[in-house]
N, C-alpha and C positions, 0 to 999 in steps of 0.2 A: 440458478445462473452462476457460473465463474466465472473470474473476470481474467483477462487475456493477461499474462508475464513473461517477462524473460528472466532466466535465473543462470547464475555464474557462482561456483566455489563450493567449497563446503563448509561445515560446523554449526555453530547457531547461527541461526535465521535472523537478517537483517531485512526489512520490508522499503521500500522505497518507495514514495506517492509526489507523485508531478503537480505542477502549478496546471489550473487552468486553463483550456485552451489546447494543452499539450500530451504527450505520450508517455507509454516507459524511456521512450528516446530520449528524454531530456537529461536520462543520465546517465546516457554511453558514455559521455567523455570519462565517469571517475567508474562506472562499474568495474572495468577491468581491476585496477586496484584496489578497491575494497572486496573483489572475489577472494586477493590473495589471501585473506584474512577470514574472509567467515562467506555464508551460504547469505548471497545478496538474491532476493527477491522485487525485480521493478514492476512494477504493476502498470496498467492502464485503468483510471477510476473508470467506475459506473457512468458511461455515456461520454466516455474520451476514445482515442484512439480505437481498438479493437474490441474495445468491451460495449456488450451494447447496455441501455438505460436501464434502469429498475424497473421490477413487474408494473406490468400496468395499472394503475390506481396508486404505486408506492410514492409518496412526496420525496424527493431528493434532498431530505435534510441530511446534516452529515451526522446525525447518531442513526439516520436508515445507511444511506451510503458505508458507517462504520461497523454496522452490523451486517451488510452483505459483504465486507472483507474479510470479517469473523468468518463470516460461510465461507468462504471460499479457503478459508486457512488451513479450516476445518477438511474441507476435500481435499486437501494438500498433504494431511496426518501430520498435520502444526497443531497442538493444542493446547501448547504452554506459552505466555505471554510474551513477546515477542520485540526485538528491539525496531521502532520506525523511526524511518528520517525521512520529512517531508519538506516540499517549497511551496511557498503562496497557499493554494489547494491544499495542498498536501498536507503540508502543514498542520493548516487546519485540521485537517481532518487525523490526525498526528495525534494532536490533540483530546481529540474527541476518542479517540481508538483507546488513549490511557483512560478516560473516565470509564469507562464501558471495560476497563480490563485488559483488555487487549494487547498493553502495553508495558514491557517489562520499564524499556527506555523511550524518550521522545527525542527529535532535536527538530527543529521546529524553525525555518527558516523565513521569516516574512509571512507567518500566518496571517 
């Protein structure tokens, strides 16, 4: 499964993960300005917006949820760690993406 994005800019890969509840929409207002700078990637998590849930039987903890954004990085031909900035959700799961790797940088906004 991959999970649904919208993507703006280039250079290294900045990942963006939404609060609960919400979409990659939650961060039209600043994607435009931070494309000017680098290759912004907004995502919709696993079971938000356009992305549908984890396989069936998968528990939605966030080191699952943070390991189907690996896959999904991965189908992107992203395979170096990666700067994320997340809110509430996101966050969290921001978080969890550095333990697991994933993450070059965090910024972690009300995990």
């Amino acid at each position: 499964m991959s999970w649904h994005f919208v993507q703006q800019g280039k250079g290294r890969p900045l990942v963006l993960l939404h609060g609960i509840g919400m979409s990659h929409a939650a961060w039209n207002p600043v994607l435009p300005f931070l494309a000017r700078e680098r290759r912004v990637i907004a995502f919709d998590i696993a079971g938000f917006g356009q992305t549908p849930p984890l396989a069936d039987g998968t528990i939605p903890t966030a080191e699952n949820i943070s390991r189907a954004l690996a896959q999904t990085l991965r189908k992107m031909d992203i395979h170096e760690p990666v700067d994320i900035a997340g809110n509430s959700l996101g966050g969290y799961l921001a978080l969890e993406a550095a333990k697991l790797g994933l993450a070059r940088s965090v910024v972690a906004l009300s995990p």
